[in-house]
Structures are given as structure tokens and as C-alpha cells.
C-alpha positions as CSV (number, residue, x, y, z in Angstrom):
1,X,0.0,0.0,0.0
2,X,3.2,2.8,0.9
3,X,3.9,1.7,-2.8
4,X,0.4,2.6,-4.2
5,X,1.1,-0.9,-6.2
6,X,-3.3,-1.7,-6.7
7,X,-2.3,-4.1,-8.5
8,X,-0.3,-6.4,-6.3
9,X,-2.7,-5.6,-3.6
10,X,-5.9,-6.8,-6.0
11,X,-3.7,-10.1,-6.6
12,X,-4.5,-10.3,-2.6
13,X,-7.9,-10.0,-2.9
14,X,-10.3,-13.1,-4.2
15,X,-12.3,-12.1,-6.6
16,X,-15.4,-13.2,-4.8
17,X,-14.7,-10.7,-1.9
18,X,-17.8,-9.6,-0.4
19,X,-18.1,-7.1,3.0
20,X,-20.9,-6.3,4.7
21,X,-20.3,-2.7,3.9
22,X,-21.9,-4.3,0.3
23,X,-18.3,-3.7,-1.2
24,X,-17.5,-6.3,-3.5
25,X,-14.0,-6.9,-5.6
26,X,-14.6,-3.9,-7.8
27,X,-15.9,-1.3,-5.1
28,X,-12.3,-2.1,-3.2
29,X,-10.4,-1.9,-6.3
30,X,-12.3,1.6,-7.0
31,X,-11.9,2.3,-3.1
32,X,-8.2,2.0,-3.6
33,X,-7.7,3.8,-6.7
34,X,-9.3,6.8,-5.5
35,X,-7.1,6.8,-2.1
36,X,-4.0,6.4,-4.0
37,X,-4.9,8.9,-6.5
38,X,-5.5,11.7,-3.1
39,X,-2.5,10.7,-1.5
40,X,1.0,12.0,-2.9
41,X,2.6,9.3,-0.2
42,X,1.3,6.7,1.9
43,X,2.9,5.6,5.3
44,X,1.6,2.6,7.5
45,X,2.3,1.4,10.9
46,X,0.8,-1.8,11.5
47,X,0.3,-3.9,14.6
48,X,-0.9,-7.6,14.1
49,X,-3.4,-8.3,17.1
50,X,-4.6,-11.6,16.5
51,X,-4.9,-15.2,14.0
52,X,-7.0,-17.6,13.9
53,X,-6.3,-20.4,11.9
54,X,-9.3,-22.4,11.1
55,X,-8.9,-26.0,9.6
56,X,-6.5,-25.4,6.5
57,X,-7.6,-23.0,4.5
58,X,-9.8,-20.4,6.8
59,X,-8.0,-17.8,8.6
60,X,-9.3,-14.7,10.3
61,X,-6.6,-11.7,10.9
62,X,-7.2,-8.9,13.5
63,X,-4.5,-5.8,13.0
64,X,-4.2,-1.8,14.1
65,X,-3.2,0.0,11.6
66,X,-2.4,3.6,11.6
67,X,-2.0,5.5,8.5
68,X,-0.9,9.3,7.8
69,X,-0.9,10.5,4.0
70,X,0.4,14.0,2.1
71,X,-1.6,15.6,-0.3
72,X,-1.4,18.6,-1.8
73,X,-3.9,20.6,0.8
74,X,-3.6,23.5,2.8
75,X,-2.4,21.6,5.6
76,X,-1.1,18.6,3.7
77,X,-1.3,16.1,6.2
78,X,-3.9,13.6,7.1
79,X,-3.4,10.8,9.3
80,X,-5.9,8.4,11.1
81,X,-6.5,4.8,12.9
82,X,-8.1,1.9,12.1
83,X,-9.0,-1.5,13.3
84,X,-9.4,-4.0,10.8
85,X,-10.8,-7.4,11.1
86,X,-9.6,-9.7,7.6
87,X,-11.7,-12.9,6.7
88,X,-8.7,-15.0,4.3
89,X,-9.4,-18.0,2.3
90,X,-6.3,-20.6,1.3
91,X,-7.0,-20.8,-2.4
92,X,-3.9,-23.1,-4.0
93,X,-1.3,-22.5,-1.2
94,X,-2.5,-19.0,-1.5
95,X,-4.0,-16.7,0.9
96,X,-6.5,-14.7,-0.4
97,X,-9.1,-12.1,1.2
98,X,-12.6,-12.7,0.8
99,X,-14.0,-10.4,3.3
100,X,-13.3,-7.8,5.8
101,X,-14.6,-5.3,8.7
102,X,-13.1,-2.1,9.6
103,X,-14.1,0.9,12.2
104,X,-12.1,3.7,13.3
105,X,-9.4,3.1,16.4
106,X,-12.1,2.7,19.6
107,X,-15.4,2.8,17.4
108,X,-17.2,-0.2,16.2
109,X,-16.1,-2.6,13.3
110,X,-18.6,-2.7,10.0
């Protein structure tokens, strides 16, 4: 994502993704080219706060992640964080995201 690579990031994403937000594969592919496009740089600081490994090929991944972007604004700076809740599916030694929840740091996840 501190790349703006959509592409390698879609390759990460199943094309059956689903969220109950009523986002689908496209909507996040649209989602992130329209962040990218606002943002002149990216930066991430993740924190990993859980996995769950289901069976073989389930896995549900729990992470903070807080994220600051440039843009060409008057201030020039925005930076917030999240808490994001990642439903992964092991597709031919592959793990791939098929659906996901996400809230603001302290608020509720959707």
C-alpha cells in the first residue's frame, strides 16, 4: 500500500470478496484507486493483534493500523487509525481475502 502498487494488492484479494459494507471486488479496487490517486505518499504502521487459523484454508486476521498521507492541501497532512478485522481464504497455497470489517481506532467494526 506505501507503494500505491493496486495491482499487487488486488492479486491479494479473491475475486469473490464480499463485505458487509456491500463492497464487492470492484468497489475495493475503485476504493483504492481513488485513495492512492488523493495521497502523494502513503505511510503505515501496522500492529498484528490476533490469528486464527481455522482448519486449512480459513484464517481470520485482526491488525491496528495507523495511516498518515500527504496531499497537496492546505495543511497537507492527514493521518488516522483503524481497526481491521480480515476474513482470508487458502486458495492453491495462496491466501486470499474474501472479506473484511473495519471501524475507526475505539469505534465499532462494520
Amino acid at each position: 500500500a506505501e507503494e500505491k502498487d493496486r495491482g499487487e494488492l488486488l492479486d491479494m484479494i479473491s475475486a469473490d470478496y464480499v463485505d458487509s459494507r456491500g463492497n464487492d471486488f470492484e468497489r475495493i479496487g475503485n476504493l483504492l484507486r481513488a485513495y492512492f490517486f488523493r495521497q502523494n505518499s502513503i505511510a503505515l504502521l501496522t500492529s498484528i493483534d490476533d490469528i486464527q487459523i481455522m482448519g486449512e484454508t480459513a484464517a481470520l486476521v485482526k491488525i491496528t493500523v495507523g495511516m498518515a498521507g500527504t496531499r497537496d492541501t492546505r495543511i497537507g497532512l492527514n493521518a488516522d487509525a483503524y481497526n481491521f478485522e480480515f476474513e482470508l481464504e487458502k486458495v492453491d497455497d495462496e491466501w486470499l481475502l474474501i472479506g473484511s470489517r473495519w471501524g475507526k481506532l475505539g469505534g465499532e467494526l462494520r
